[in-house]
C-alpha positions in Angstrom: 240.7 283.3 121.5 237.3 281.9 121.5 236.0 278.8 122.3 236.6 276.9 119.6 233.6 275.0 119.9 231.4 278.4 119.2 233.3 279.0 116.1 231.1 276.4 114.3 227.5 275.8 114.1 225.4 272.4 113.7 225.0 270.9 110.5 221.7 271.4 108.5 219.4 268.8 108.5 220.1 266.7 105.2 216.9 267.8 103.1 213.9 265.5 102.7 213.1 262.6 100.2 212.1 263.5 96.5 207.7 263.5 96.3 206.4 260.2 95.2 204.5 262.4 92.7 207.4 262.8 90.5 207.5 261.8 87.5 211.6 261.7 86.5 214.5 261.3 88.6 217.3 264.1 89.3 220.2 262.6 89.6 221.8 264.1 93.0 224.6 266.9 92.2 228.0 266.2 92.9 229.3 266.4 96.5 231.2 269.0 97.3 234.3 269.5 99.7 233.5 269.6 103.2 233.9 272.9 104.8 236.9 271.4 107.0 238.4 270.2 103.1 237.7 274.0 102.3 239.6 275.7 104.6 242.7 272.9 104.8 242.3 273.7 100.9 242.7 277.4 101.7 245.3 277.2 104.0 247.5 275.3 101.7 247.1 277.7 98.4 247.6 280.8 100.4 251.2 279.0 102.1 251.9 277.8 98.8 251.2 281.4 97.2 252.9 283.2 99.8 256.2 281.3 99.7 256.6 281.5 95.7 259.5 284.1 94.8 260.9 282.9 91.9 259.2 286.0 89.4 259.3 285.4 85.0 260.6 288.9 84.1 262.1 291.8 86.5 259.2 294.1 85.4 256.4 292.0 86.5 258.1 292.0 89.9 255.8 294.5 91.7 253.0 293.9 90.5 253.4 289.4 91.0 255.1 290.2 94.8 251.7 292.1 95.4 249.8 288.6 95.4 253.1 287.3 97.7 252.1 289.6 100.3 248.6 289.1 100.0 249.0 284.9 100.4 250.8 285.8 103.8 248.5 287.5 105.8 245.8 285.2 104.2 247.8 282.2 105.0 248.3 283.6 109.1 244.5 283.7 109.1 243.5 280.5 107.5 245.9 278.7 109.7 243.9 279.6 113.2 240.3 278.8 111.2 241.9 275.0 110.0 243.0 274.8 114.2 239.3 275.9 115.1 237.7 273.3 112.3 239.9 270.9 113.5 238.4 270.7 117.0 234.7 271.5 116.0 232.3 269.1 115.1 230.2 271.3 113.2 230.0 273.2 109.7 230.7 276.7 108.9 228.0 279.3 108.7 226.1 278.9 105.3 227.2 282.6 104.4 230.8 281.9 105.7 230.9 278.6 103.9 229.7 280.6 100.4 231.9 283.5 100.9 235.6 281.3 101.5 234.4 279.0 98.6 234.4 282.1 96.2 238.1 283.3 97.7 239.4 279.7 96.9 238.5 280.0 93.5 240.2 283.9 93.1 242.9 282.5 94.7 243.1 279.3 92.1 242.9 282.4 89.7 246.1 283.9 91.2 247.7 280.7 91.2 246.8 280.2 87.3 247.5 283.5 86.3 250.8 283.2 87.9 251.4 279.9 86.2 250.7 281.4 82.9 253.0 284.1 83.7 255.8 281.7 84.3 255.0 279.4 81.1 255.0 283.1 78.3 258.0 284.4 76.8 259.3 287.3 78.5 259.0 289.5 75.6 255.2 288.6 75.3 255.2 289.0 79.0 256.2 292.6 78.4 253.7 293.3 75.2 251.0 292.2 77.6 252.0 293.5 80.7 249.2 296.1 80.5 246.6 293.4 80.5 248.6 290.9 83.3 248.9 293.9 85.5 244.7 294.6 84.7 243.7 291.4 85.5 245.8 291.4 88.9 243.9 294.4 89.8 240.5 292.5 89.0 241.4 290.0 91.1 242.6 292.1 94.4 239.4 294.1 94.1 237.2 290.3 93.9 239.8 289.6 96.6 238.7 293.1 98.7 234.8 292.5 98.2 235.2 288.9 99.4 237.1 289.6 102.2 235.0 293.0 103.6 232.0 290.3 103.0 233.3 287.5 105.1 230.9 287.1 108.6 234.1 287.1 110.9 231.9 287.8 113.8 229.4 284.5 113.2 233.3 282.7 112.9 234.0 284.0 116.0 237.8 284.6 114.8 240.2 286.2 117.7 241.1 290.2 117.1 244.7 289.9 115.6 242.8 287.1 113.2 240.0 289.9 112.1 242.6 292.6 111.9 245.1 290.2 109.8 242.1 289.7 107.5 241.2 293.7 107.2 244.9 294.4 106.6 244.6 292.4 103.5 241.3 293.5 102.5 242.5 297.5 102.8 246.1 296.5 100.9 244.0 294.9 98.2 241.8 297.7 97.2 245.0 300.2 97.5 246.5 298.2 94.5 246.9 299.9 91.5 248.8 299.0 88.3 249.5 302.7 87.4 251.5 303.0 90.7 253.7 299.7 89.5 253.0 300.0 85.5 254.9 302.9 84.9 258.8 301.2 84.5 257.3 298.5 82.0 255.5 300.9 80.0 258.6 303.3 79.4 260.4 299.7 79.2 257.5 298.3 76.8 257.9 301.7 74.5 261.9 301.6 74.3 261.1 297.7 72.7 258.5 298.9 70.1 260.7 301.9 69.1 263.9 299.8 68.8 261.5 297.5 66.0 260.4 300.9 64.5 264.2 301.9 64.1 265.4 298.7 62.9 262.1 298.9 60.2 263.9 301.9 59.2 267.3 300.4 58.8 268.8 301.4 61.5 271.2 299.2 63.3 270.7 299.0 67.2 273.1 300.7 69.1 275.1 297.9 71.6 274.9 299.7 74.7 270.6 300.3 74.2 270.4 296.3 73.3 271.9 295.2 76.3 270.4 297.9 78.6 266.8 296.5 77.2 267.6 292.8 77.6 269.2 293.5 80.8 265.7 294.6 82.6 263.8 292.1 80.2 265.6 289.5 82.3 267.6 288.3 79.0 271.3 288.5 80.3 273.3 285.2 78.5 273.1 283.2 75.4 271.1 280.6 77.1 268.4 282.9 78.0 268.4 284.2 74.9 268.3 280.8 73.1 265.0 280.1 75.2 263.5 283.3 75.0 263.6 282.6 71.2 262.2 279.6 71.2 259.5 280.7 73.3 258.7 283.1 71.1 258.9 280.6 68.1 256.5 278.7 69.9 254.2 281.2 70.8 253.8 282.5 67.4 253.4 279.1 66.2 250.2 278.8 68.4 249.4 282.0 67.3 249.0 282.9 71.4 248.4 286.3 70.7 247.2 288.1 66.8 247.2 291.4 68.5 250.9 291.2 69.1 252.2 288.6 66.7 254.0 291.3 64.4 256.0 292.5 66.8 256.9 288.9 68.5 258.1 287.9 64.7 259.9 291.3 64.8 261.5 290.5 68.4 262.5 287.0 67.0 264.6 288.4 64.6 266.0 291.0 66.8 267.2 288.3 69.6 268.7 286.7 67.6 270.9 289.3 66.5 271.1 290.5 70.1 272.8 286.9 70.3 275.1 287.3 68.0 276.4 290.5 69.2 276.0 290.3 72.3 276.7 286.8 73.5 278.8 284.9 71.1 279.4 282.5 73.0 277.5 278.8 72.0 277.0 275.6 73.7 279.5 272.9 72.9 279.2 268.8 73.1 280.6 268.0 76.1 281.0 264.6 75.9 283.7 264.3 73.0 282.8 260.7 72.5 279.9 261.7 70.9 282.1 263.2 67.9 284.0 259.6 67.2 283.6 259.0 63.3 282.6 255.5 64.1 279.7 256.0 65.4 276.9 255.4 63.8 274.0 256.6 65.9 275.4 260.3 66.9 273.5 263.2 67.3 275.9 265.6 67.7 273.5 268.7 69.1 270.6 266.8 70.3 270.6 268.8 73.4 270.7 272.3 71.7 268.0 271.3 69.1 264.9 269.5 68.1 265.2 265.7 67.3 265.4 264.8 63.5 261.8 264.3 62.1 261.2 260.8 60.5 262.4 261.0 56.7 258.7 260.9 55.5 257.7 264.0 57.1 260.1 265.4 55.0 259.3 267.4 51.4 261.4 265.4 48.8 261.6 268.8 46.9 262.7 271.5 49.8 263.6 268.3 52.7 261.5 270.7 54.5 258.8 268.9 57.0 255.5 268.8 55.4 253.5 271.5 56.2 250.7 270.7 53.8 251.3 267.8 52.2 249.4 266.7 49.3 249.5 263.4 46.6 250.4 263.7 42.8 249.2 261.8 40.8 251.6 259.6 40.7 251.1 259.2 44.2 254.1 260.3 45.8 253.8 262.8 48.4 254.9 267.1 48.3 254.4 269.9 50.3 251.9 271.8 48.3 253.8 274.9 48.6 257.1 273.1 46.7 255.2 271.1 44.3 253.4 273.8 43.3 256.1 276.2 42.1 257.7 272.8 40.8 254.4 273.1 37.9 254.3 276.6 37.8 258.2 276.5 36.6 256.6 274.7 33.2 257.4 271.1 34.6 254.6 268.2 34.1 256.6 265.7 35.5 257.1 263.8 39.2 260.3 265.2 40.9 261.0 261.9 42.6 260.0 259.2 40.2 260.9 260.8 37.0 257.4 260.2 35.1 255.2 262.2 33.1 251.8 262.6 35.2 248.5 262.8 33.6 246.9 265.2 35.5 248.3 267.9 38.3 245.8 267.5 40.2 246.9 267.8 44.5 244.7 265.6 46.6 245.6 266.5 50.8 246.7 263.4 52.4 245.3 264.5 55.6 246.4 261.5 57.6 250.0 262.6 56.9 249.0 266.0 58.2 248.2 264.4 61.2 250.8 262.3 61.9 253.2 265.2 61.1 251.3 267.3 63.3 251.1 264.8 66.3 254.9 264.7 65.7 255.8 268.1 66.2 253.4 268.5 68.7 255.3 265.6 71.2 258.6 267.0 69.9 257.9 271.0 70.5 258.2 271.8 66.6 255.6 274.5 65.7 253.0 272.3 63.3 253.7 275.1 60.7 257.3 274.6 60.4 259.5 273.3 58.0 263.0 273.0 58.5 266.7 272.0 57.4 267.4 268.7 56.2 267.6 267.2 59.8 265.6 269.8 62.2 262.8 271.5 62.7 262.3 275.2 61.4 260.7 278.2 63.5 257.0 278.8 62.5 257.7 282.3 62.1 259.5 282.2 58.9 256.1 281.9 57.5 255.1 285.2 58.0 258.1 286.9 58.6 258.5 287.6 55.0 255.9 290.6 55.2 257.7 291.9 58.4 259.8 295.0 57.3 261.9 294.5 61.2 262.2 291.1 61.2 263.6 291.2 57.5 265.9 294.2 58.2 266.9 292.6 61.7 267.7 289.4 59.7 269.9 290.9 57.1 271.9 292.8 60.0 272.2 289.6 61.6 273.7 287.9 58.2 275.8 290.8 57.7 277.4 290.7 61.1 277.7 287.0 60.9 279.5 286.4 57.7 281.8 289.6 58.5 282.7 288.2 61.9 283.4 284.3 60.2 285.6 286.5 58.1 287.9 287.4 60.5 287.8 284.3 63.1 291.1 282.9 63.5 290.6 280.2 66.1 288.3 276.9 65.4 286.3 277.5 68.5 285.5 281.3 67.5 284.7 280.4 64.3 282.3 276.9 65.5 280.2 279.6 67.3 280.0 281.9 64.3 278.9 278.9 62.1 277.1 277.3 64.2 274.9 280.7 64.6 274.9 280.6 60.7 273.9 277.5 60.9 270.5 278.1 62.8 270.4 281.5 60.7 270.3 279.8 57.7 267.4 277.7 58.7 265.3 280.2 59.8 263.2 280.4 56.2 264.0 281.8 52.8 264.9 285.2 53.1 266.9 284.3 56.0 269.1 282.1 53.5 269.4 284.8 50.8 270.8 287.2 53.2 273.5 284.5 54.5 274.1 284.1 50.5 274.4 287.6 50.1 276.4 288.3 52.4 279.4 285.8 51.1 279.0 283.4 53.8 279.5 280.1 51.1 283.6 280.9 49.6 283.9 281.1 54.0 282.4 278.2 54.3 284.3 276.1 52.2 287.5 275.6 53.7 285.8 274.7 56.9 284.8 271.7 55.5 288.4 270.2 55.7 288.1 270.7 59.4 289.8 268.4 62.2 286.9 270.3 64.7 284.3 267.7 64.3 281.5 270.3 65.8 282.9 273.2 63.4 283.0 270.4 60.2 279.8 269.7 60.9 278.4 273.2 61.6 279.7 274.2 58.2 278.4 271.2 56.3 275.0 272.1 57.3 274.5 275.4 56.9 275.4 274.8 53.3 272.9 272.4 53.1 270.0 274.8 54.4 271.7 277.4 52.3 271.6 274.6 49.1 267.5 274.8 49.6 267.8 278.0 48.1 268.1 278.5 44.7 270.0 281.2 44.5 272.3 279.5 46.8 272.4 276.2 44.7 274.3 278.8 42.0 276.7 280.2 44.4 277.3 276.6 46.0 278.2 275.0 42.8 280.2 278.1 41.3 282.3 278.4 44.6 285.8 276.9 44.5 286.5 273.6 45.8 282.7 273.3 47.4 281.8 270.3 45.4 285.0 268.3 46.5 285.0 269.7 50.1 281.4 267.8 50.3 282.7 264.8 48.6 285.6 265.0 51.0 282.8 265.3 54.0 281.0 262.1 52.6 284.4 260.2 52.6 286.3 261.4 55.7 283.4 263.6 57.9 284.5 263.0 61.2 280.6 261.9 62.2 277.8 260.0 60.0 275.7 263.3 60.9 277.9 265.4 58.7 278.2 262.2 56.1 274.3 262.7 55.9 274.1 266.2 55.7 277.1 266.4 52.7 274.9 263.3 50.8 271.5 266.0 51.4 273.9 268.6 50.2 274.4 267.1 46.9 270.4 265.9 46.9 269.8 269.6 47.3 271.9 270.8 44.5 270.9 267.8 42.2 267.1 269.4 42.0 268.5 271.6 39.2 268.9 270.2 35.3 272.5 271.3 35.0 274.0 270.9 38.1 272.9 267.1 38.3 275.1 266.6 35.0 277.6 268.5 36.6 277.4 266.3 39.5 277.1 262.8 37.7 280.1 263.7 35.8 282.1 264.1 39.5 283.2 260.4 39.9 284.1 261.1 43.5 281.1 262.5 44.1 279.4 259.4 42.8 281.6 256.9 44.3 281.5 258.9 47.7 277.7 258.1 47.5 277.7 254.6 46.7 280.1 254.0 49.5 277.5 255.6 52.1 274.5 253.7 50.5 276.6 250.0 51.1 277.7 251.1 54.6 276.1 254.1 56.5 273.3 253.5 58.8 269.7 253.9 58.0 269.7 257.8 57.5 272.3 258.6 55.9 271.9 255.6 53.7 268.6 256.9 53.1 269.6 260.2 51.8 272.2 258.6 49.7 270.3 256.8 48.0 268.0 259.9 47.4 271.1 261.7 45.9 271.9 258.3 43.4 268.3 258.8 42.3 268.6 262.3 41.2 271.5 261.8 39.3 270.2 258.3 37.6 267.7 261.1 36.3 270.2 262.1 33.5 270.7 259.3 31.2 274.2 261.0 30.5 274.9 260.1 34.2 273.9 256.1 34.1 277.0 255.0 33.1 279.6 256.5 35.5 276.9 255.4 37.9 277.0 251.5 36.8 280.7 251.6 36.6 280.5 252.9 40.0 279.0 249.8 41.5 275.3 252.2 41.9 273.4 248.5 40.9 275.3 246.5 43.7 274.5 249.3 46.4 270.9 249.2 45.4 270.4 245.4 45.5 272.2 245.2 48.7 269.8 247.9 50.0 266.4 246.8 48.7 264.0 245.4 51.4 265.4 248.2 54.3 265.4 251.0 51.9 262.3 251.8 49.5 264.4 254.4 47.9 266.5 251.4 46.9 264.1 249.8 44.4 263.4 252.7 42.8 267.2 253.7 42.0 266.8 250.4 40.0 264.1 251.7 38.1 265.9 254.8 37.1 268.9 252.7 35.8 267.3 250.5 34.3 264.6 253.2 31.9 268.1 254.9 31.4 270.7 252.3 29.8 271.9 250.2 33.4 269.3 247.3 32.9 272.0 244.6 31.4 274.2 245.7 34.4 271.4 245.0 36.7 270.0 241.7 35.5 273.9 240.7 35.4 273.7 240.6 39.1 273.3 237.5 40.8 270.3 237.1 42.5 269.1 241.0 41.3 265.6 239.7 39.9 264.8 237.4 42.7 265.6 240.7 44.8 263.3 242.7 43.0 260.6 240.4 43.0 261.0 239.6 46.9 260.3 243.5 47.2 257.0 243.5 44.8 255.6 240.9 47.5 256.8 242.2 50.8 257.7 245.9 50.2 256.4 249.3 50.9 254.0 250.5 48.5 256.5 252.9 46.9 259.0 250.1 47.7 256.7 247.9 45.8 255.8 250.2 43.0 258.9 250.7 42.2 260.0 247.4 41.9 257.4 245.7 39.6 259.0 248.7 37.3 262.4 247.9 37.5 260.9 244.4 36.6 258.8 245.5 33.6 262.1 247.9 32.3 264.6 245.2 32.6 262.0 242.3 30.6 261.3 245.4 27.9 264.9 246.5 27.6 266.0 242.7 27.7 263.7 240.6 26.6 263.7 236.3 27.1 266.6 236.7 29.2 264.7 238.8 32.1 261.5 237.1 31.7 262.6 234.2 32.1 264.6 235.0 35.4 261.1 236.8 36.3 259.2 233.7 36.3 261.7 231.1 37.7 261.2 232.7 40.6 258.6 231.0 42.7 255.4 232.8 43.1 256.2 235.5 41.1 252.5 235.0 39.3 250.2 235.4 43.0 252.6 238.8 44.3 251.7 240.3 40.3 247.7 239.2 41.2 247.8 240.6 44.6 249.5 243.7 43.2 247.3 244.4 40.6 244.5 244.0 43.7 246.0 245.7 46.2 248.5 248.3 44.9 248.8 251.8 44.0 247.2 253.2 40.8 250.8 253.1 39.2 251.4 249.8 40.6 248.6 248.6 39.5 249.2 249.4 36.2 252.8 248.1 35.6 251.6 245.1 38.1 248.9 244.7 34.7 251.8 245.4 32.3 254.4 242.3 33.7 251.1 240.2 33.8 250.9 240.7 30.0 254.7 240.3 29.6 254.7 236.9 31.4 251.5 236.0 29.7 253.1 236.7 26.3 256.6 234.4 27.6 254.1 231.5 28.8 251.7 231.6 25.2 255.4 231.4 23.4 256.8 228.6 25.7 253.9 226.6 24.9 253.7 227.0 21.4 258.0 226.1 21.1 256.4 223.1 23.7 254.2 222.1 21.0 256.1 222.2 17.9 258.9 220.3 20.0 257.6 217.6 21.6 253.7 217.7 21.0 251.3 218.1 23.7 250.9 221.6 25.3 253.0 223.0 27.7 251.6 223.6 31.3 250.9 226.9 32.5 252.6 229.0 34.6 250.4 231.5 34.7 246.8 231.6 37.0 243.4 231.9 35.9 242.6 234.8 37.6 245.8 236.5 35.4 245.0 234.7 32.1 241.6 236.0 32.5 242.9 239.8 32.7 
């Protein structure tokens, strides 16, 4: 070899001082690496591309081992110029210097494409292989020209150096995708005709299925589980519009590839998990998405929020639910109850964000909803205009509910429902195929099992089916459903499935009928009141959602106040909002003498105007103004015994909501009224006037 101190040449003379004749000063540019930093840098990428062999799909093998065997002779060459830096004192030649500078960055582009590779679904992987395997060819060529430019004779490299370096040079401009393409093209074509068949109806055949997946790279249920939600993802992101039609349709069709082809699912492996007594479990928080916070949730669909918007009543919807909620005829608020003025939607865009900035941190697609505790796959909003992903759904329903039909043992049938399960959550026509297909009389008797996984499998997928409300029919006309989720509420083997069976009835409480239905089913009601005194925060939550509904019938308001429905609420106003406003309901409808009977109830109330939420607080300045109209002296004057009951109905009337405001105005005027009538009796009894009770700044109102 040669000298090494003849490899390198002196260092440039730094250039002169800026002309005192200059008017503004140019900030120096930004140093860059030294040529010794260069080629340690090169040295390093090439080792670091040449030892990578891990590949993201069996089809992309050629063309990705291509850049593998590139990286090694690049990496033999680099390594003698770091040993010759390393004992020069010098730089590089300028066009030596310029020329490895441009390879580092095209082999940072090998390195990102590679990445990118690795981070893609394999099914997009194989869409797009035409354009991964074009822009590998763009890059050897760059690669080629960089190389067949490099001044090895001013580097002074040694012969098996400069013959390592044409070696790579001549390999990379013999590369060409047509000579590698070919297999994932004819693979690529199989895929898009299997879509086209199922388009047409026509189930797969087994033995094509797994012959595809098998050189996809898909070969288990765990693979297949990822490669769906990788896809989910993807389309979410909308990663690719050319393609996003078929990746919907491929969605679909793995998941029925799933099913068929690898039945088996993931189980809890920690049994502990499953005790009854435990309040915090999440039972499949490794399999799935963590639960979004309640208010992300549409109080109409329990969907997240995808657009959420403000009635005027200024509770919160997703504009899709609240909107067929009007166009059904109805003028009223689905939560609260009360006739609205105007339905006009205002976007509460901070919300949005916060929902969005959720899912983003928690790898739900932003345009998902989901069941009443998870996150749902983007796709389902626009796989409704995808003939394959339809058709592919439906098969999937089909084979499901046929297979739950003939599973004897509780582990086959776990899998089975837990597949419905995540079937079922998949979007709405997803649900009406599981409907259709007579998955709810099967699902039934499930609900009575001693498998906590399978108990709790089958308790939610009728509530995602329940969303429906096509579903809500064949739920409540199904024999023994309503007390098999009454028995889940009172014996479910986990407080997940308890919350799920309380959604459950939320769910199928939405409709006029069924709610009556419902509020007539003491055990039902008395199920509920028992999870709203002594489940934790969720599934309190969501029982005290359900109580609502049913307090929405006036029908209903007496089985719930012989129930104890008052004494549940009081106990859970100030850590439930949903609390205050169950009050509210009972006390419009007939329960206001059961409420103020309650020791304390008023004081409770009040406490809840001053420190609440604002829907907390709303909702409890009108309990307050229902209970003094329905009772008169004997609520007022609770009202105003309690101390400082006159500054939290000034700051309200301040500081709340337009609806708070309003009754905030409205039990100013009642305790206005009580004090004017005190001090008159004051007068005619004993005199002199009667101090008041009441503020100027509220007189003066």
């Amino acid at each position: 070899m040669a000298n090494p101190r003849t490899v390198l040449t002196s260092a440039p003379s730094p250039p002169g001082c800026c002309s005192s004749s200059s008017s503004a000063f140019v900030p120096p540019a930004p140093p860059s690496p030294s040529d010794k930093e260069l080629l340690r840098s090169l040295h390093r990428l090439a080792r670091d591309l040449s030892a990578a062999s891990d590949t993201p799909a069996p089809f992309l093998r050629a063309a990705l081992a291509s850049i593998t065997r590139r990286s090694k002779l690049l990496a033999a060459a680099f390594d003698d110029l770091v040993t010759c830096a390393a004992a020069a004192t010098g730089d590089l030649p300028r066009s030596a210097s310029l020329c490895l500078r441009e390879v580092l960055l095209v082999l940072q582009r090998f390195k990102a494409l590679a990445a990118d590779c690795a981070a893609r679904s394999r099914m997009r992987l194989l869409l797009q292989s035409d354009e991964v395997e074009e822009e590998v060819r763009e890059l050897h060529h760059d690669l080629a020209t960089l190389l067949d430019l490099l001044p090895v004779a001013e580097l002074g490299l040694a012969d098996d150096v400069v013959d390592l370096l044409a070696l790579a040079s001549r390999q990379c401009r013999r590369f060409a995708p047509a000579a590698v393409g070919g297999a994932e093209q004819a693979l690529k074509a199989r895929v898009l005709s299997l879509i086209q068949g199922i388009e047409r109806e026509i189930v797969p055949e087994r033995e094509t299925l797994e012959e595809i997946l098998e050189e996809v790279g898909v070969s288990d249920a765990a693979t297949c589980g990822d490669e769906i939600e990788s896809l989910e993802r993807e389309i979410g992101d909308r990663a690719s519009e050319r393609w996003a039609d078929a990746m919907i349709a491929l969605v679909a069709l793995l998941r029925y590839a799933k099913c068929v082809l690898f039945s088996a699912t993931p189980r809890p492996s920690d049994p502990s998990k499953l005790l009854p007594d435990a309040a915090e479990v999440d039972d499949d928080e490794e399999a799935e998405p963590p639960a979004p916070p309640p208010d992300f949730r549409c109080p109409i669909t329990l969907d997240i929020m995808r657009e959420p918007v403000v009635v005027a009543s200024g509770q919160t919807y997703d504009r899709e639910s609240i909107a067929r909620w009007f166009d059904s005829g109805k003028s009223t608020c689905p939560k609260t109850g009360q006739v609205l003025t105007n339905l006009e939607l205002v976007p509460n865009k901070a919300l949005k964000n916060l929902v969005a900035k959720w899912c983003r941190e928690n790898g739900v697609a932003v345009e998902s909803g989901g069941e009443a505790s998870k996150g749902e796959p983007a796709a389902q909003a626009v796989s409704a205009t995808n003939k394959a992903a339809l058709e592919a759904a439906r098969m999937t329903a089909s084979f499901l509910v046929k297979k739950l039909s003939i599973s004897f043992s509780p582990d086959a049938a776990s899998r089975v429902v837990h597949e419905i399960r995540l079937l079922s959550k998949s979007g709405a026509d997803c649900r009406a195929f599981v409907g259709e297909a007579g998955a709810v009389p099967l699902l039934v008797p499930l609900l009575y099992s001693d498998d906590a996984a399978l108990q709790l499998n089958a308790v939610t997928a009728l509530l995602n089916l329940s969303i429906l409300e096509a579903n809500k029919k064949r739920i409540m006309h199904a024999e023994g459903a309503v007390e098999g989720v009454a028995h889940i509420m009172s014996s479910g083997a986990t407080w997940r499935a308890k919350e799920n069976a309380a959604a459950t009835v939320l769910s199928l409480a939405s409709v006029h009928t069924y709610r009556r239905r419902l509020g007539r089913n003491l055990s039902v009601v008395e199920k509920l009141v028992h999870l709203a005194r002594a489940g934790p925060s969720s599934t309190k939550k969501d029982a005290l959602a359900a109580l609502l509904s049913l307090a929405g019938e006036r029908e209903n308001v007496g089985k719930l106040v012989d129930a104890g429905v008052a004494q549940a609420a009081l106990s859970a106003v100030g850590e439930e909002e949903t609390a205050a406003a169950v009050l509210a309901a009972l006390a419009k409808r007939g329960g206001a003498e059961a409420i103020v009977s309650i020791d304390g109830a008023v004081a409770r109330l009040v406490a809840e105007m001053r420190r609440g939420t604002e829907w907390g607080r709303e909702n409890a300045t009108a309990a307050l103004v229902l209970l003094c109209r329905r009772l008169g002296a004997r609520a007022v004057t609770q009202v105003m015994a309690v101390p400082g009951v006159e500054w939290a109905i000034w700051e309200l009337m301040g500081t709340g909501t337009e609806r708070a405001r309003r009754k905030a105005a409205s039990l100013g005027r009642i305790c206005r009224r009580w004090a004017a009538a005190s001090a008159a009796d004051g007068e005619r009894g004993s005199g002199c006037p009667a101090a008041s009770v009441v503020p100027p700044a509220m007189m003066a109102s």
